[in-house]
C-alpha positions in Angstrom: 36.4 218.3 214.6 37.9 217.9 218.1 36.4 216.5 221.2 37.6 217.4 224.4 38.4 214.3 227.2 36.5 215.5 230.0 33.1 214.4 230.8 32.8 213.0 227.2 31.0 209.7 226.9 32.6 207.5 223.6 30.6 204.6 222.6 32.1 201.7 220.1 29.9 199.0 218.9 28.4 197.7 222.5 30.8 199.1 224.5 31.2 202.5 226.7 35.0 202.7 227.0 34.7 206.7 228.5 36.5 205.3 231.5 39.6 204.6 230.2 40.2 207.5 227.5 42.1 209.9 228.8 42.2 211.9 225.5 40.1 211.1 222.4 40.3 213.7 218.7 38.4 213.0 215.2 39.9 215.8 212.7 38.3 216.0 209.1 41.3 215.6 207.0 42.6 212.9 205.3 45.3 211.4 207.0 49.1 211.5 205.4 49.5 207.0 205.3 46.1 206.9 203.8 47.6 209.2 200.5 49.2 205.6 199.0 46.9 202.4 197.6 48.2 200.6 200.9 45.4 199.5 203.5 42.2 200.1 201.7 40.6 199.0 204.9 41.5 201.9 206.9 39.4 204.4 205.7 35.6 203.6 204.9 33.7 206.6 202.9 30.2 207.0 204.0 27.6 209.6 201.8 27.4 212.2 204.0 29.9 212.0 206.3 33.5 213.8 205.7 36.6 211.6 205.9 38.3 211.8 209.5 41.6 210.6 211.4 41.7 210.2 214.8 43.2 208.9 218.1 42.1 207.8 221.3 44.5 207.4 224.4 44.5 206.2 227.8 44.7 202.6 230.1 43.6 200.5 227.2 45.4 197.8 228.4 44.9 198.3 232.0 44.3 194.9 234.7 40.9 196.1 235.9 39.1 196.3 232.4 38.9 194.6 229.3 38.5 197.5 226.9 42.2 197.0 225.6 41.3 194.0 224.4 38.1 194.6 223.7 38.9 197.3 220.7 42.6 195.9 219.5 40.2 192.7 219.0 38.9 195.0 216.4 41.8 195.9 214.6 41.5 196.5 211.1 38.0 195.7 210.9 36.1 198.1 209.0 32.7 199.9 209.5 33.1 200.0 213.4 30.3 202.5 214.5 31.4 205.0 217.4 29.3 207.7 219.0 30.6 210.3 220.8 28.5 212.7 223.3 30.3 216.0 224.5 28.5 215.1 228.3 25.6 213.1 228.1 23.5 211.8 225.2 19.9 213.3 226.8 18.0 213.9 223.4 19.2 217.2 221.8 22.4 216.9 222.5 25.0 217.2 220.4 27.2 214.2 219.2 30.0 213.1 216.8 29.4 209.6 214.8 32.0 208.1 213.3 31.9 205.0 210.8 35.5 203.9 211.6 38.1 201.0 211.5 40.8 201.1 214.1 44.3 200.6 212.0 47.3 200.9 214.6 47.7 200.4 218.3 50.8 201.9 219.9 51.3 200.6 223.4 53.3 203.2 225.8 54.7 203.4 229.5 54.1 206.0 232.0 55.3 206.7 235.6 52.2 208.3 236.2 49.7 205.6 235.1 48.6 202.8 237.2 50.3 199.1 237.2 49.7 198.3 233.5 50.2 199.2 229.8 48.9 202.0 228.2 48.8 203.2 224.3 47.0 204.9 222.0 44.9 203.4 218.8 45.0 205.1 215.7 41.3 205.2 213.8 40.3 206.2 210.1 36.9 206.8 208.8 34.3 209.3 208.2 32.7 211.9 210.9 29.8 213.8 211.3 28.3 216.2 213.8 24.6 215.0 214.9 22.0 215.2 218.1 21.5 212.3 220.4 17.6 211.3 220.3 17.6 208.4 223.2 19.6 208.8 226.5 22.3 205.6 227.9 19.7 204.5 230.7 17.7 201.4 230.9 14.4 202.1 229.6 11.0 200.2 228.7 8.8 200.4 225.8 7.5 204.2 225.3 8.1 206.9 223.4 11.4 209.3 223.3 11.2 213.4 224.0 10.6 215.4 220.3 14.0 217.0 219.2 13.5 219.8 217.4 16.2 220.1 214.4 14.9 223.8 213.5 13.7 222.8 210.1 13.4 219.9 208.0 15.7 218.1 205.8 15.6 216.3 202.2 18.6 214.2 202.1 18.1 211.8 204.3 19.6 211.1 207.8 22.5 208.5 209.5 21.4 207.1 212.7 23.2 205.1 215.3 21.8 202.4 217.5 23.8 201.0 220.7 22.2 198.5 222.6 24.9 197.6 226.1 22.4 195.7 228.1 18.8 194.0 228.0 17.3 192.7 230.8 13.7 190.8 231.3 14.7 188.5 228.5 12.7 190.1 225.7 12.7 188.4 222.8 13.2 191.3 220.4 13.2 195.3 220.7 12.5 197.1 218.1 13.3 200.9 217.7 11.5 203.4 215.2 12.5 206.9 213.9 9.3 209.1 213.9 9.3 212.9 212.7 6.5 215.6 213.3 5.6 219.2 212.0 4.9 220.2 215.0 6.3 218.2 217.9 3.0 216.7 218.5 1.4 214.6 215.8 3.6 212.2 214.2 4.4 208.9 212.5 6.8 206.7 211.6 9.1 207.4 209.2 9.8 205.4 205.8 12.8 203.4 206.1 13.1 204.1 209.7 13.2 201.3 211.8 16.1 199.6 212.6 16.4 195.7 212.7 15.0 193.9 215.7 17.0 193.3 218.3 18.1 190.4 220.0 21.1 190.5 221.7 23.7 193.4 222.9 25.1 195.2 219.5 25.1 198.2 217.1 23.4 199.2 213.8 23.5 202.0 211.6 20.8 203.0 209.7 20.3 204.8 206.6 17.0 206.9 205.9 16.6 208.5 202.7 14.5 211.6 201.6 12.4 214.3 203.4 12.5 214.2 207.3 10.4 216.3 209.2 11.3 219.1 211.7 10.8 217.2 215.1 12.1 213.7 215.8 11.7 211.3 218.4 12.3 206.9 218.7 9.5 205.2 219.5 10.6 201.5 221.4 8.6 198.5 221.2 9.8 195.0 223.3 8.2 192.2 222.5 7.5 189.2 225.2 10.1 188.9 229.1 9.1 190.2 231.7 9.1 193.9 232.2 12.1 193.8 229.7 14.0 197.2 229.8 17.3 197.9 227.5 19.9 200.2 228.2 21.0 201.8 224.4 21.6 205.6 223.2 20.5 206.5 219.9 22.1 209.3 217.7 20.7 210.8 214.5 22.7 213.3 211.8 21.2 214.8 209.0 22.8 214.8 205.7 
């Protein structure tokens, strides 16, 4: 699957790096230098997700931002967790998440570009298609809008937590997937909470068996002073 540069929002780890991507594309194949035994690190398979190549271009090494650095810092790390929202990530909307390492960076020159290196980094992992269920604002304790998925599942779903800043000085957020029949009455559920958060970071989470038709995150903070965090959260179903 391909995702077009404009207006896109791309989230890595604790980072929005949208600014600075000119051009970004996941494709569901398996990519030619991954055919040999060489670099088992590139590629990481995830149940559920197809495999996926991909490349992201733009100022990554650009004076005014650190986002260059930032991702070639992660070079051949595996299990990097990227979301990707097509505008914005208000809860419905539709998303790619990716579980991928970054394997090459290729720096480049242009006439056109501002005072700086540019490039392009080369990424390998596994893709899937999914809805976003918590916007990229700062936001209190509460609970999210229902999404309504159409139907319910049985295998399970992937979610994707991004926490990029807390404020108040909480000392621990806690963020839990509840489903509903109905879009009114629900609960929590099993396996669905991520770990407690404490500082800026990323987690994916793995929920096994039945989930119901509508979802929604439910945020808890615990102690600061009216502590607000801003994180987007994005589910797929398996």
């Amino acid at each position: 699957m391909a995702i077009r540069a404009t207006g896109q929002r791309i989230l890595v780890e604790q980072y929005e790096i949208s600014r600075w991507v000119r051009t970004q594309r996941f494709t569901e194949s398996i990519a030619e230098h991954d055919v040999t035994g060489m670099n088992q690190l590139a590629r990481e398979f995830v149940p559920g997700f197809p495999d996926a190549g991909g490349e992201l271009s733009g100022h990554l090494d650009h004076a005014i931002n650190a986002s260059g650095s930032t991702l070639k810092g992660m070079l051949g790390t595996p299990d990097r967790i990227w979301t990707v929202a097509y505008d914005t990530f208000a809860p419905g909307k539709d998303v790619d998440m990716a579980l991928a390492a970054l394997t090459a960076f290729r720096p480049s020159w242009s006439v056109q570009a501002p005072a700086g290196l540019a490039g392009s980094l080369i990424v390998n992992g596994a893709i899937a298609g999914g809805r976003s269920l918590q916007d990229l604002q700062a936001l209190g304790a509460g609970n999210g809008a229902w999404v309504d998925w159409g139907a319910s599942s049985t295998n399970g779903a992937v979610l994707h937590l991004h926490v990029l800043a807390i404020t108040g000085s909480p000392s621990g957020l806690d963020y839990v997937l509840e489903d509903s029949d109905d879009g009114v009455n629900g609960s929590p559920v099993t396996a669905g909470a991520f770990a407690t958060v404490t500082a800026p970071g990323a987690q994916r989470l793995i929920v096994p068996g039945t989930i119901r038709r509508y979802t929604r995150i439910v945020r808890s903070f615990t102690g600061g002073s009216t502590p607000t965090a801003t994180a987007a959260i994005a589910m797929a179903r398996r």
